[in-house]
MDAnalysis code that builds the backbone (N, CA, C; Angstrom):
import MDAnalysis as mda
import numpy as np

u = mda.Universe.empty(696, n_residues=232, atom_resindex=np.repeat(np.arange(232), 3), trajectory=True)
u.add_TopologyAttr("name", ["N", "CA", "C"] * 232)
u.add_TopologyAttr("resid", np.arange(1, 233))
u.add_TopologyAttr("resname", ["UNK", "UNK", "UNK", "UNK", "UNK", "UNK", "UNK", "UNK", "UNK", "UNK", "UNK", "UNK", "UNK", "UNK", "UNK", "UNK", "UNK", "UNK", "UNK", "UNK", "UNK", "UNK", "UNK", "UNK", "UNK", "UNK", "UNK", "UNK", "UNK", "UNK", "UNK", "UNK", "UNK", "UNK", "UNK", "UNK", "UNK", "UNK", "UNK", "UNK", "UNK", "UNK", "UNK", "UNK", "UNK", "UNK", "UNK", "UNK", "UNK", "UNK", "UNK", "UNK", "UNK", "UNK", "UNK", "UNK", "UNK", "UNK", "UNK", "UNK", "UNK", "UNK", "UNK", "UNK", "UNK", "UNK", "UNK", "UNK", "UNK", "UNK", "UNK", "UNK", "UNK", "UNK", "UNK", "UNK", "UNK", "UNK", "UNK", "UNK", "UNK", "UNK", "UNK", "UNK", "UNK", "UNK", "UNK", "UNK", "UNK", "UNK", "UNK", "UNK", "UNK", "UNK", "UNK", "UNK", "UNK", "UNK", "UNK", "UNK", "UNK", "UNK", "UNK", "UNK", "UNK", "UNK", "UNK", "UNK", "UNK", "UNK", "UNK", "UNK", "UNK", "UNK", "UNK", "UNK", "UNK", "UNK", "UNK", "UNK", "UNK", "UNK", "UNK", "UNK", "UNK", "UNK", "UNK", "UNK", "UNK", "UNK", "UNK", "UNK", "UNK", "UNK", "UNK", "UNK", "UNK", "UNK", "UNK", "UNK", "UNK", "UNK", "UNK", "UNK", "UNK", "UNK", "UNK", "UNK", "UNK", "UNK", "UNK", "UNK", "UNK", "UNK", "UNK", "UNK", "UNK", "UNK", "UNK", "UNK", "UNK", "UNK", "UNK", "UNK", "UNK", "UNK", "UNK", "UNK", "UNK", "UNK", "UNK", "UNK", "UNK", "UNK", "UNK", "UNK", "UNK", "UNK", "UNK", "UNK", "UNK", "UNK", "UNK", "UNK", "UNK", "UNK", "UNK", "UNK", "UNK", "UNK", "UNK", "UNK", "UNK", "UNK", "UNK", "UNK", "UNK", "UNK", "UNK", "UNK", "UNK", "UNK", "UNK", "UNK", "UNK", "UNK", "UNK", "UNK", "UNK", "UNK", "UNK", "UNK", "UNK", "UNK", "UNK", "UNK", "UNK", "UNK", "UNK", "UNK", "UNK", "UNK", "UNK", "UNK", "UNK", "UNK", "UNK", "UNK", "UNK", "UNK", "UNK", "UNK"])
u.atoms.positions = np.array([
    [-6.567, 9.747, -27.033],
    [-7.005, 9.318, -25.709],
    [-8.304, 10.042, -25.359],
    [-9.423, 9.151, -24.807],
    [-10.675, 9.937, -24.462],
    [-10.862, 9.630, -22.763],
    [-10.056, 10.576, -21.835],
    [-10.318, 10.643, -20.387],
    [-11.585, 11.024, -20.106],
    [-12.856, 11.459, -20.828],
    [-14.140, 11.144, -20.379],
    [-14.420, 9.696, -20.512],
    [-14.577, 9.037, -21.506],
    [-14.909, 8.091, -21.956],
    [-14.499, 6.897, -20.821],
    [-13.051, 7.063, -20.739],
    [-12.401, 6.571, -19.392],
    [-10.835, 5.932, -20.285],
    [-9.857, 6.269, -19.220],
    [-8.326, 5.908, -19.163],
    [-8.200, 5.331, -18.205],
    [-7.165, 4.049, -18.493],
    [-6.263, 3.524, -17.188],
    [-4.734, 3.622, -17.426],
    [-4.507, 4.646, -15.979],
    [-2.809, 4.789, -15.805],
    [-2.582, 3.901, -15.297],
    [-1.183, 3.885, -15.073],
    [-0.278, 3.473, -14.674],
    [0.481, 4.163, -13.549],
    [0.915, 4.252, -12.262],
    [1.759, 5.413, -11.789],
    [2.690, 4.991, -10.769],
    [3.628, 5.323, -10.083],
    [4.908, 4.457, -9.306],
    [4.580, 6.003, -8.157],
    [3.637, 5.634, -7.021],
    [3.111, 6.771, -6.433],
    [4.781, 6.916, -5.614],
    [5.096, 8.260, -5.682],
    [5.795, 8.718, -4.503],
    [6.180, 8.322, -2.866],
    [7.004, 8.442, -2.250],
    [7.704, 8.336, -1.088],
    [7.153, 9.711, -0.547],
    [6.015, 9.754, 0.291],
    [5.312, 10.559, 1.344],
    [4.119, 11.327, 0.419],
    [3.969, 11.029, -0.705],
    [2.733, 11.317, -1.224],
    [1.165, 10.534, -0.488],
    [0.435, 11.610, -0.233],
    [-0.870, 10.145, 0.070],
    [-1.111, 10.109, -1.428],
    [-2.057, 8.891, -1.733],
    [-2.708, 7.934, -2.756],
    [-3.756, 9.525, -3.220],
    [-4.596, 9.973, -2.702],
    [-5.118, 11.137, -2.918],
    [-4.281, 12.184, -3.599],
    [-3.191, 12.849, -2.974],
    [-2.485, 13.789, -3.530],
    [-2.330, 13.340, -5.187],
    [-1.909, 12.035, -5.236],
    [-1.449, 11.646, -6.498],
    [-2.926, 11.860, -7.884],
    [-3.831, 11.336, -6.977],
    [-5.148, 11.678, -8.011],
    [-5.346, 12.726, -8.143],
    [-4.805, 14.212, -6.932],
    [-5.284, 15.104, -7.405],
    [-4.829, 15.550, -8.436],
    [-3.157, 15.297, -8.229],
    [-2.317, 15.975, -9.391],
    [-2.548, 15.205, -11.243],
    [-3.499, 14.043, -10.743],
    [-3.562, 13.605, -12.123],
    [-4.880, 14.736, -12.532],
    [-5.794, 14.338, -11.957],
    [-7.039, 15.187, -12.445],
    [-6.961, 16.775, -12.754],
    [-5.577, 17.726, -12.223],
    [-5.538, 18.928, -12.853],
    [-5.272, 18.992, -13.818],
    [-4.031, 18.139, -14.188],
    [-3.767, 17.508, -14.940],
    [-4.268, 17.470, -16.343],
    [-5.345, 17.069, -16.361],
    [-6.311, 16.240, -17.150],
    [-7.171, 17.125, -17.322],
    [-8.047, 17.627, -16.353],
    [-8.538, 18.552, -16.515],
    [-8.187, 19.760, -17.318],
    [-7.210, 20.559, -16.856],
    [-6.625, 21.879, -18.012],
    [-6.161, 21.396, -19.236],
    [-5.842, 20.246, -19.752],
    [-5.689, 19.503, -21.070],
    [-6.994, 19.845, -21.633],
    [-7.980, 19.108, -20.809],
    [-9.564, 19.232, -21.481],
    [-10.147, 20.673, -21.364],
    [-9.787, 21.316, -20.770],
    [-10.736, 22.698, -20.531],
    [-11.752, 22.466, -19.326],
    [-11.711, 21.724, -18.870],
    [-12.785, 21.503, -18.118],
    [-12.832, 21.379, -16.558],
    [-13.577, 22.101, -15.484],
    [-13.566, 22.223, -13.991],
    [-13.228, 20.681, -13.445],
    [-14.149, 19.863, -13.581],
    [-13.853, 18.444, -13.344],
    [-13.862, 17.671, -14.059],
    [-13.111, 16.772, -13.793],
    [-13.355, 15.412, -14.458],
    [-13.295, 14.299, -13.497],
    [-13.905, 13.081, -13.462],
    [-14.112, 11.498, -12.386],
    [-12.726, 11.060, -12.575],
    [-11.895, 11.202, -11.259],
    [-10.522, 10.392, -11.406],
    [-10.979, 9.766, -9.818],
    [-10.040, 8.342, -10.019],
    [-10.166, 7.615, -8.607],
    [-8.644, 6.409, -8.810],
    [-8.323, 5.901, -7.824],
    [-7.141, 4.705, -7.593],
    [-8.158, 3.808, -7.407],
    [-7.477, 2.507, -7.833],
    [-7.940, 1.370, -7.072],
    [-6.873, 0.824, -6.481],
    [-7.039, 1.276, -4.927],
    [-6.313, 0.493, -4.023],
    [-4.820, 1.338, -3.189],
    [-5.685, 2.210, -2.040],
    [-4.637, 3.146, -1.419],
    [-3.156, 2.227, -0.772],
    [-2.312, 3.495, -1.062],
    [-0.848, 3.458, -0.432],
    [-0.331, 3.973, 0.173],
    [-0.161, 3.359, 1.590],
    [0.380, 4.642, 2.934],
    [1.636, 5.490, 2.323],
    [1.224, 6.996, 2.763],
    [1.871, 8.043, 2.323],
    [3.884, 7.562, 2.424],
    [4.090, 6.815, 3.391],
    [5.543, 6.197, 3.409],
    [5.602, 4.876, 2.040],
    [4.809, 4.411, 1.333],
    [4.949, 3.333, 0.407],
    [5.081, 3.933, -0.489],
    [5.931, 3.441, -1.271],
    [6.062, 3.615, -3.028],
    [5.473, 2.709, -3.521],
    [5.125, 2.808, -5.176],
    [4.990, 1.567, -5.556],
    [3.484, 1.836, -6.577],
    [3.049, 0.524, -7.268],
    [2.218, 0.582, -8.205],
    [0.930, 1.489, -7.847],
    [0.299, 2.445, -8.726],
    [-0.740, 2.951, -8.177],
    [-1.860, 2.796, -9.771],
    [-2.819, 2.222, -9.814],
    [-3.220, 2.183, -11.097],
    [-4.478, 3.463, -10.983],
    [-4.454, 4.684, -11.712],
    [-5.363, 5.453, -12.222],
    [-6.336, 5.247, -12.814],
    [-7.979, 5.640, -13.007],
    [-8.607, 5.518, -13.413],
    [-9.820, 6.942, -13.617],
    [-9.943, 7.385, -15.379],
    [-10.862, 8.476, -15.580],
    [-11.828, 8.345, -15.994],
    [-12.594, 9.138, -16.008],
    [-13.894, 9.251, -16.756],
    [-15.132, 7.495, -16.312],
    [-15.436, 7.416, -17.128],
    [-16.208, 5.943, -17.102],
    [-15.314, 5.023, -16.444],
    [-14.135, 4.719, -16.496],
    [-13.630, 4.004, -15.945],
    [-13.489, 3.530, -14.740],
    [-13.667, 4.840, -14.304],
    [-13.712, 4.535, -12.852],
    [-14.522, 3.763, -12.453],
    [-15.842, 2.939, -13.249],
    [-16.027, 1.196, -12.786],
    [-15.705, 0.387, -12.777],
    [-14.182, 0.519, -13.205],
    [-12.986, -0.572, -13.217],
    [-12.835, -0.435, -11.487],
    [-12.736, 0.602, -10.954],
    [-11.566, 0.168, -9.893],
    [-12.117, -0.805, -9.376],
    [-13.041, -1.374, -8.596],
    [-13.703, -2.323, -8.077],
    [-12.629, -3.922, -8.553],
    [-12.631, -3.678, -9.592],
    [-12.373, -4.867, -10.437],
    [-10.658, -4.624, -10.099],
    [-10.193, -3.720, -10.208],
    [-8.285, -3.946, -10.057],
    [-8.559, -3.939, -8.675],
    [-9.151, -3.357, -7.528],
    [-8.576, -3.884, -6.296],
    [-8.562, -5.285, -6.312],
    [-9.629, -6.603, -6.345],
    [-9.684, -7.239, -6.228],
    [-8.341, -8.188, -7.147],
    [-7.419, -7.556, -7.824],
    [-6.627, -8.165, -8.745],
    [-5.693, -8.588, -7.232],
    [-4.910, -9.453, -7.943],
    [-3.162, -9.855, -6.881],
    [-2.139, -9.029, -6.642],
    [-2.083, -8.554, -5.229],
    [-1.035, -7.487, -5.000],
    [0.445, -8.375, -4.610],
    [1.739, -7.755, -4.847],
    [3.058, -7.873, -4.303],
    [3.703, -7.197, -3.740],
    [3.910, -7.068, -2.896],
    [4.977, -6.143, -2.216],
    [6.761, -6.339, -2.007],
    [7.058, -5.251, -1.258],
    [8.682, -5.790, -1.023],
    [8.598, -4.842, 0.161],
    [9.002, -5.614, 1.469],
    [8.859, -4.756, 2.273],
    [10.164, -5.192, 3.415],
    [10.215, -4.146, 3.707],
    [11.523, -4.292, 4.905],
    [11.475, -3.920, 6.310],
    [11.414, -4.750, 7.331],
    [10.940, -4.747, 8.726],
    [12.632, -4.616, 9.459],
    [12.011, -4.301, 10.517],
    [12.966, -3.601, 11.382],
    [12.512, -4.838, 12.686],
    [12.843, -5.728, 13.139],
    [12.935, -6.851, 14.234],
    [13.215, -5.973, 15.481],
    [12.358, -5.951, 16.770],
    [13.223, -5.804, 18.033],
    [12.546, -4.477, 18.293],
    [11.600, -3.629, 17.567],
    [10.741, -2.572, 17.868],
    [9.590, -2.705, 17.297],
    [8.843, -1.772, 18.092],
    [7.306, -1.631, 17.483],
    [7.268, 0.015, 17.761],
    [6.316, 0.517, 16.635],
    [5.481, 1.632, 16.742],
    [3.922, 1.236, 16.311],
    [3.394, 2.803, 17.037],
    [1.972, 2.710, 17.209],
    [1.466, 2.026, 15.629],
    [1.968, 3.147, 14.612],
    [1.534, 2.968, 13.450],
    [2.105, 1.598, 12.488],
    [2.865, 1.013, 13.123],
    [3.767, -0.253, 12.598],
    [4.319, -0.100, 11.508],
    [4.937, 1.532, 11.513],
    [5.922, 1.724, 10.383],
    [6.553, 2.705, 11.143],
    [6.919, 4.199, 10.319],
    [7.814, 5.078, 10.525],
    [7.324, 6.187, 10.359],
    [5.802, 6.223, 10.395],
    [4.988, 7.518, 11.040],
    [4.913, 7.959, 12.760],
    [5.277, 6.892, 13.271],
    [5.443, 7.107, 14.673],
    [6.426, 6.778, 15.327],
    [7.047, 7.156, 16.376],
    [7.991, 6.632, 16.742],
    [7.937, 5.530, 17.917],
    [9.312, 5.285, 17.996],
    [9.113, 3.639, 18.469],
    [8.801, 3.681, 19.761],
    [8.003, 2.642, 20.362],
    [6.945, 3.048, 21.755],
    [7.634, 1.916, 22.243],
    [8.376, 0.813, 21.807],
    [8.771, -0.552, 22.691],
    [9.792, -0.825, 21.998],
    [10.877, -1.683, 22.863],
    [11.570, -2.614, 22.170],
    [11.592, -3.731, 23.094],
    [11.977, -4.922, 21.979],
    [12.431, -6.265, 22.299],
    [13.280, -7.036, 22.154],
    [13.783, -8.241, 23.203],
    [15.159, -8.884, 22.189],
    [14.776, -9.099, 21.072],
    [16.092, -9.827, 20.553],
    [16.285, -10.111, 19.159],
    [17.041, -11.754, 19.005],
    [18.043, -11.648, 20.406],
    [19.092, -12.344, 20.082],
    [18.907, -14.017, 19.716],
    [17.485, -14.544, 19.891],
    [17.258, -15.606, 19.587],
    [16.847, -15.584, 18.174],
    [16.797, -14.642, 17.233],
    [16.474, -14.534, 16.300],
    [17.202, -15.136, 15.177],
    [17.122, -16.087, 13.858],
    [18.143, -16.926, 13.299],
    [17.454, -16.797, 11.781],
    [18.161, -17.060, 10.888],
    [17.710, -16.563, 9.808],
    [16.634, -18.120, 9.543],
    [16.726, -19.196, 10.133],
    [16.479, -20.585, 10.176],
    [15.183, -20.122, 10.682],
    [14.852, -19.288, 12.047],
    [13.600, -19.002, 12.448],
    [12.546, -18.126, 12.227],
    [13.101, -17.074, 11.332],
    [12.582, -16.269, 10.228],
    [11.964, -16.713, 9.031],
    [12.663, -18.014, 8.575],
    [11.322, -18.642, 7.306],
    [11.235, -18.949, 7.753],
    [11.133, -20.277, 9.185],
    [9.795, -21.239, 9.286],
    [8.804, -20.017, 9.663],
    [9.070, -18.891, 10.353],
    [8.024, -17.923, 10.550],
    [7.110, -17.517, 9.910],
    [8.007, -16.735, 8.558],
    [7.154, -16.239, 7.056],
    [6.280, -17.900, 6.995],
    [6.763, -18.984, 7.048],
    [5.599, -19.709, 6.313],
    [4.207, -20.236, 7.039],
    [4.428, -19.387, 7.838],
    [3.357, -19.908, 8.924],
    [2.094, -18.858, 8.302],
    [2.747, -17.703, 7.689],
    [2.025, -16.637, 7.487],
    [0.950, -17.140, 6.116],
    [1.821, -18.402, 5.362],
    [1.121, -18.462, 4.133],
    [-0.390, -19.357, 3.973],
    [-1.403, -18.542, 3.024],
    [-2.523, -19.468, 3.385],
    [-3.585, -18.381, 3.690],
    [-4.984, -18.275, 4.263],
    [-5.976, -17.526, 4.792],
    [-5.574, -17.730, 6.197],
    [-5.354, -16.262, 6.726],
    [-5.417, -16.039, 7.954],
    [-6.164, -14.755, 8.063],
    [-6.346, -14.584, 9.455],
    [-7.173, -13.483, 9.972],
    [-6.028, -12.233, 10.625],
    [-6.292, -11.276, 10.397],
    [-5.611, -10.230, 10.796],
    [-5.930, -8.931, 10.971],
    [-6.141, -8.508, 12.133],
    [-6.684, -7.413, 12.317],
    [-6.007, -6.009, 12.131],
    [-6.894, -4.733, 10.992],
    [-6.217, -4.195, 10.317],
    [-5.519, -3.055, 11.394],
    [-4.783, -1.798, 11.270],
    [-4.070, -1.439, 11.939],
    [-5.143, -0.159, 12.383],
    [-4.811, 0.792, 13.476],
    [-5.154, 1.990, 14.002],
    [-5.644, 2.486, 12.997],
    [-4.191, 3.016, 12.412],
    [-3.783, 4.210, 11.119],
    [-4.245, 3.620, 10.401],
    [-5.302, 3.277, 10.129],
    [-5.658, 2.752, 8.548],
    [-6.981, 3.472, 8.175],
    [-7.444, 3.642, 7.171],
    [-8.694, 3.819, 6.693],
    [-9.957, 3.528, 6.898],
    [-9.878, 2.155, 7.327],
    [-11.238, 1.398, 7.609],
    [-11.925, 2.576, 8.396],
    [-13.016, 2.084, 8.970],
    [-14.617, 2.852, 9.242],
    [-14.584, 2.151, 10.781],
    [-14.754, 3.285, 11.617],
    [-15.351, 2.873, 12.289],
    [-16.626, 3.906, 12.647],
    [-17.481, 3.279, 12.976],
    [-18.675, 4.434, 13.227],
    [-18.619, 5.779, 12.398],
    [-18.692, 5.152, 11.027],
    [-18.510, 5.904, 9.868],
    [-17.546, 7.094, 9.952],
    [-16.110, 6.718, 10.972],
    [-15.858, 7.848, 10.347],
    [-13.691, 7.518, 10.171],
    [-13.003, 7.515, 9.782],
    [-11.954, 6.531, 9.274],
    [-10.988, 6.515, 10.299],
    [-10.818, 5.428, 10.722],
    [-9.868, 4.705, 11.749],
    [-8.589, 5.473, 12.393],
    [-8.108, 5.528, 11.111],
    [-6.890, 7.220, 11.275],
    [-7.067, 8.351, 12.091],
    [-8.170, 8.916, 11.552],
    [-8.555, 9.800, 12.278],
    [-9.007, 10.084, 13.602],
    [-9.502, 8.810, 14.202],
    [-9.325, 8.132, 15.662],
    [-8.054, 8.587, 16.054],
    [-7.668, 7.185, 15.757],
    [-5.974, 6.840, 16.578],
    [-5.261, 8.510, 16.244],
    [-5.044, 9.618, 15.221],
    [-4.391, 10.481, 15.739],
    [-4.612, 11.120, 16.519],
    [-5.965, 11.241, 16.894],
    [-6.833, 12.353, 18.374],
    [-6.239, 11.607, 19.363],
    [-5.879, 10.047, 19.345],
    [-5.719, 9.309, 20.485],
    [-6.577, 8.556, 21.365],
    [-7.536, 8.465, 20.715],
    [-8.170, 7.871, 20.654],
    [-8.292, 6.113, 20.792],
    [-8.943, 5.287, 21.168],
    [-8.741, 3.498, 21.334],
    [-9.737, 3.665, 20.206],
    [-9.067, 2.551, 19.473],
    [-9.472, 2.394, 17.831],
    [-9.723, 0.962, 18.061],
    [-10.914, 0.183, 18.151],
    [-10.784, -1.346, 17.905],
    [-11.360, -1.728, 16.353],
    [-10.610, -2.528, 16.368],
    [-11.074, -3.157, 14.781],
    [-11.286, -4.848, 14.378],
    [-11.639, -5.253, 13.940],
    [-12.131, -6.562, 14.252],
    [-11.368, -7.267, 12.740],
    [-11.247, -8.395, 12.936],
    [-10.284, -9.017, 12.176],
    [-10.602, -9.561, 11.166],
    [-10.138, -9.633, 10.062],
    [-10.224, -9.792, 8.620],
    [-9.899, -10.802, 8.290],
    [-10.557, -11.779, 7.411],
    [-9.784, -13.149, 6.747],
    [-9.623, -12.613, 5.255],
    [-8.097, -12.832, 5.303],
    [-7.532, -12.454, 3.442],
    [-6.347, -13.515, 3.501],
    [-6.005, -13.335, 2.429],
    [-4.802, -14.803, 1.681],
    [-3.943, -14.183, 1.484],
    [-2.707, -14.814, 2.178],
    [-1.397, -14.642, 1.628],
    [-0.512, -15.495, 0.779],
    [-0.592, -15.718, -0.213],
    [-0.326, -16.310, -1.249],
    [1.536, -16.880, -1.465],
    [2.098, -15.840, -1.044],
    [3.328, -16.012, -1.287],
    [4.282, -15.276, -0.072],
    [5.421, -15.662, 0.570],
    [5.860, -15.121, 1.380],
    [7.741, -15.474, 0.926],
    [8.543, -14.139, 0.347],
    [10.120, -14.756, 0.213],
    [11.056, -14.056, 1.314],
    [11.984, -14.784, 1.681],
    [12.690, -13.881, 2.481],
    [13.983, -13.297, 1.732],
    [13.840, -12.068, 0.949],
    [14.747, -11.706, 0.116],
    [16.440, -10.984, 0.399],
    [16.155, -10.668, 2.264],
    [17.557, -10.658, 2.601],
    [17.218, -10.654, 3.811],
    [18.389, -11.039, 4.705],
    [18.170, -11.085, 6.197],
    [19.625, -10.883, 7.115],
    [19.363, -9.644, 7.286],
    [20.815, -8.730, 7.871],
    [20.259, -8.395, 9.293],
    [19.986, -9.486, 10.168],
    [19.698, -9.310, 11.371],
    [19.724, -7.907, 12.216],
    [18.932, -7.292, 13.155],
    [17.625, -7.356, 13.140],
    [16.729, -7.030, 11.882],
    [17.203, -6.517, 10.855],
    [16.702, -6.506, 9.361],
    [16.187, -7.580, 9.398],
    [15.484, -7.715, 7.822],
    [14.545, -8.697, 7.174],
    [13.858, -7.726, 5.986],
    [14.539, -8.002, 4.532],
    [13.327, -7.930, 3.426],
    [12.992, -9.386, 2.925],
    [11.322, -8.848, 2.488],
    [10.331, -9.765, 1.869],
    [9.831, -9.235, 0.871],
    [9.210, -10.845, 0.595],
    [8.522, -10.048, -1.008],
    [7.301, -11.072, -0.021],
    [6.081, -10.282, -0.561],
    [4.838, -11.097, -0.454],
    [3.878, -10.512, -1.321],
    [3.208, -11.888, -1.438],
    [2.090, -11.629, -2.950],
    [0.694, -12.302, -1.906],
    [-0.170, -11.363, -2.147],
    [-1.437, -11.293, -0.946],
    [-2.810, -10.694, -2.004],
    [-3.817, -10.916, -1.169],
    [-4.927, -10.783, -1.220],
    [-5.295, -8.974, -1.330],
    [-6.469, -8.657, -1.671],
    [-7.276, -7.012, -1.737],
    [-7.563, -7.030, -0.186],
    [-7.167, -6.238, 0.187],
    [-7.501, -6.036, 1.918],
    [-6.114, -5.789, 3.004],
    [-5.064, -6.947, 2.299],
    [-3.711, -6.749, 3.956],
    [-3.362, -5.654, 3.756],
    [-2.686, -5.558, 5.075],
    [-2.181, -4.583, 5.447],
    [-0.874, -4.933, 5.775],
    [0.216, -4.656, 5.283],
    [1.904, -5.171, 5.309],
    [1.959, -4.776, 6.466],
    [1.728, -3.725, 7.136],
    [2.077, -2.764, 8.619],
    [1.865, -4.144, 9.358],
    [0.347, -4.501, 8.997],
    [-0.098, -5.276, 10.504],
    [0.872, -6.490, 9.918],
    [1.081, -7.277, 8.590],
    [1.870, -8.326, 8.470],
    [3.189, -8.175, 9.732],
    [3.795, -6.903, 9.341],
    [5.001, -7.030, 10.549],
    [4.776, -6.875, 11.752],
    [3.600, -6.180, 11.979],
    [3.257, -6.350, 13.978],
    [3.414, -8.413, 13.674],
    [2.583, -8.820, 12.827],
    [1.917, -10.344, 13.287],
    [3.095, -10.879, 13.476],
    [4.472, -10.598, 12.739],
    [5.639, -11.245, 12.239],
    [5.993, -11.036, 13.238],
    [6.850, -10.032, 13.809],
    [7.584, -9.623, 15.327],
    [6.944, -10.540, 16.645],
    [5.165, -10.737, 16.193],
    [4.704, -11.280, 17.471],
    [5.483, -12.921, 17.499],
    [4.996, -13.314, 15.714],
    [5.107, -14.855, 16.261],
    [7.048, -14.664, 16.337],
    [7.452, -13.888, 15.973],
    [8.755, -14.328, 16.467],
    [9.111, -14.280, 17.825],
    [7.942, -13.967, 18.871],
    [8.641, -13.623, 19.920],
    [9.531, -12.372, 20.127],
    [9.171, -11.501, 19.753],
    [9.829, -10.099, 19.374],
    [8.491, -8.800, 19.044],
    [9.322, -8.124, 17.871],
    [8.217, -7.520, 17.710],
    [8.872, -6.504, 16.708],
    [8.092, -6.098, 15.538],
    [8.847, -5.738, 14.451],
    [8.104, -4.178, 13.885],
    [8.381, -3.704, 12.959],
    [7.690, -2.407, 12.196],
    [8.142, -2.372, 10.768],
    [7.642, -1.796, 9.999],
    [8.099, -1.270, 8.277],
    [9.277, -0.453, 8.118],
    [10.089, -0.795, 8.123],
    [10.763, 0.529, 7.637],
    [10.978, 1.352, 6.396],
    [10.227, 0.335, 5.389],
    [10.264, 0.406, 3.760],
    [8.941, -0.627, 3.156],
    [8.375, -0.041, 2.181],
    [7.685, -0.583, 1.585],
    [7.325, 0.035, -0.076],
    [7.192, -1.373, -0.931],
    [6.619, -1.259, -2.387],
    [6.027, -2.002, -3.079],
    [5.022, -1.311, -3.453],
    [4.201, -2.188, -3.760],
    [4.433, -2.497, -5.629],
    [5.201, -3.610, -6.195],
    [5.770, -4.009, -7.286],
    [4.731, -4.574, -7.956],
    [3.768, -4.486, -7.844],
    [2.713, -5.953, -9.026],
    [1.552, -5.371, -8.517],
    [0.265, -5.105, -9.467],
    [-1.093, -5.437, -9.003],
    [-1.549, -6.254, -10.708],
    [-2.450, -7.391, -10.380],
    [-2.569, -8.158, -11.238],
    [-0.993, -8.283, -12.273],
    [-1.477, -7.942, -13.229],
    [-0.070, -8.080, -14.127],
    [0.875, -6.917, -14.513],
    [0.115, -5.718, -13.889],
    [0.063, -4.232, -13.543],
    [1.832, -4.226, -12.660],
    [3.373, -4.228, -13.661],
    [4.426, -4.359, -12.815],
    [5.080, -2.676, -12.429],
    [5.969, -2.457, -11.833],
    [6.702, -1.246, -11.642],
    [7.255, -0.355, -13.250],
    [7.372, -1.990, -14.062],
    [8.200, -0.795, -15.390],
    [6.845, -0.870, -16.173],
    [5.949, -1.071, -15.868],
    [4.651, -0.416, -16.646],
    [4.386, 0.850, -16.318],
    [4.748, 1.724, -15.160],
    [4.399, 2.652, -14.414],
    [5.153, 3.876, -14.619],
    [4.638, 4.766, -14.564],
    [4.654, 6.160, -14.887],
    [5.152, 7.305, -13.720],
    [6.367, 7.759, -13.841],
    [6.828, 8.828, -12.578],
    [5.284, 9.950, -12.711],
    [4.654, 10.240, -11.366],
    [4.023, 11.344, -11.813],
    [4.711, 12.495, -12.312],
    [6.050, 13.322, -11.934],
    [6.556, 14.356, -12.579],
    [6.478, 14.318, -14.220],
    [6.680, 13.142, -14.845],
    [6.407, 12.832, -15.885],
    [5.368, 13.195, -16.651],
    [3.900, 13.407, -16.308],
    [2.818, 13.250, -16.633],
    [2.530, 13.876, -17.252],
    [2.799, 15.419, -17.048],
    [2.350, 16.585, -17.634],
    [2.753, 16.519, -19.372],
    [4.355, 15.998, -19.121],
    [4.970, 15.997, -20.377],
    [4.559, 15.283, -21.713],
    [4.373, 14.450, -20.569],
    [3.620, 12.854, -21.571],
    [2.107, 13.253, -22.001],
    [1.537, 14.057, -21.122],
    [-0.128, 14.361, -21.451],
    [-0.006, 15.028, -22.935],
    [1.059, 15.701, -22.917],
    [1.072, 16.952, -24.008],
    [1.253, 16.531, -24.871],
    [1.957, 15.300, -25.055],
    [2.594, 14.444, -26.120],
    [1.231, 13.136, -26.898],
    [0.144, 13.420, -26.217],
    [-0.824, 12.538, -26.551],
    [-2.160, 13.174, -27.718],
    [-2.258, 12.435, -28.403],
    [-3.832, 13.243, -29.070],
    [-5.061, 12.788, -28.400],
    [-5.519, 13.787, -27.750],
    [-6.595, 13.847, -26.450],
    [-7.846, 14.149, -27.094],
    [-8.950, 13.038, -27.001],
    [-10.182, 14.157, -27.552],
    [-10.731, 15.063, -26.434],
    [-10.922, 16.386, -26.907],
    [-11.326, 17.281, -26.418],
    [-13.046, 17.330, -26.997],
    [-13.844, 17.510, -25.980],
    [-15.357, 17.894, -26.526],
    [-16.370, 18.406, -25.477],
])
């Protein structure tokens, strides 16, 4: 293996890891293998510190791939909570509202999801990354800050309703480089007339990139050692 030259992992990022932590621990990684202070590691395509799920690595030269895997087809599996909202539209914050539910029917839950399928616009969340006045959206909304963000056209390709245990709901959806599942369940709760949050999320697929292609990071070290690495 030549991690200057450039490598692409594979990795099944952690439950409260950020997407960062995970690169760092690859690049020490990698680094004390090689002897060397640094080496170019990057992801294509962050995962809120509550998501598990595909994270594809990239070293050395490679890292002009990522460009190219964000833009690949993402899937998720995600599980919403009907009848609350938080700020962050998951389970970084706690719940600021609730709403009924009781008109809620598993009959009105897919015609819902399919309303979702297709190019729509959706504006991304607080807690997210994006830029505003160069400086990242997140970092707003935790000062407390009013975060506006202006709305995005991306494709949602596929929408399943994989169980529905009222106010529960898991999905699988296969989407575009850009959504944001968080804001999918604010949009979902809205058109239901309700109002929903994440309580779980994974991200299972990027391009052809699946979960059993993917690599525990605890793993890594073991597996590094087990490889013939050029060193130079």
């Amino acid at each position: 293996m030549n991690f200057k030259e450039g490598e692409v992992l594979y990795f099944d990022k952690p439950y409260r890891w950020t997407s960062f932590a995970l690169v760092n621990k690859i690049r020490y990684h990698v680094s004390r293998k090689l002897g060397v202070k640094k080496i170019k590691v990057g992801h294509a395509g962050t995962l809120d510190p509550l998501a598990t799920g595909v994270m594809i690595v990239c070293t050395g030269k490679a890292t002009k791939r990522i460009e190219e895997f964000q833009y690949h087809t993402k899937e998720y599996v995600a599980t919403l909570q009907l009848g609350a909202t938080t700020p962050s539209y998951d389970l970084e914050k706690e719940i600021d509202a609730t709403y009924p539910t009781g008109h809620i029917t598993r009959e009105l839950v897919e015609e819902t999801l399919q309303s979702f399928v297709g190019a729509i616009e959706q504006v991304p969340p607080a807690f997210s990354a994006c830029k505003v006045d160069g400086k990242r959206a997140y970092e707003l909304a935790r000062k407390g800050d009013e975060v506006q963000l202006k709305p995005k056209t991306l494709v949602i390709d596929e929408i399943e309703l994989l169980e529905c245990a009222l106010p529960e709901i898991k999905i699988r959806v296969v989407c575009s480089k850009g959504t944001y599942i968080r804001a999918l369940a604010r949009d979902i709760g809205e058109a239901l007339h309700s109002g929903a949050h994440l309580t779980a999320l994974c991200r299972t697929r990027v391009g052809e990139v699946t979960l059993e292609n993917c690599m525990k990071v605890e793993d890594f070290e073991s597996w590094l050692n087990q490889q013939d690495v050029i060193v130079d």
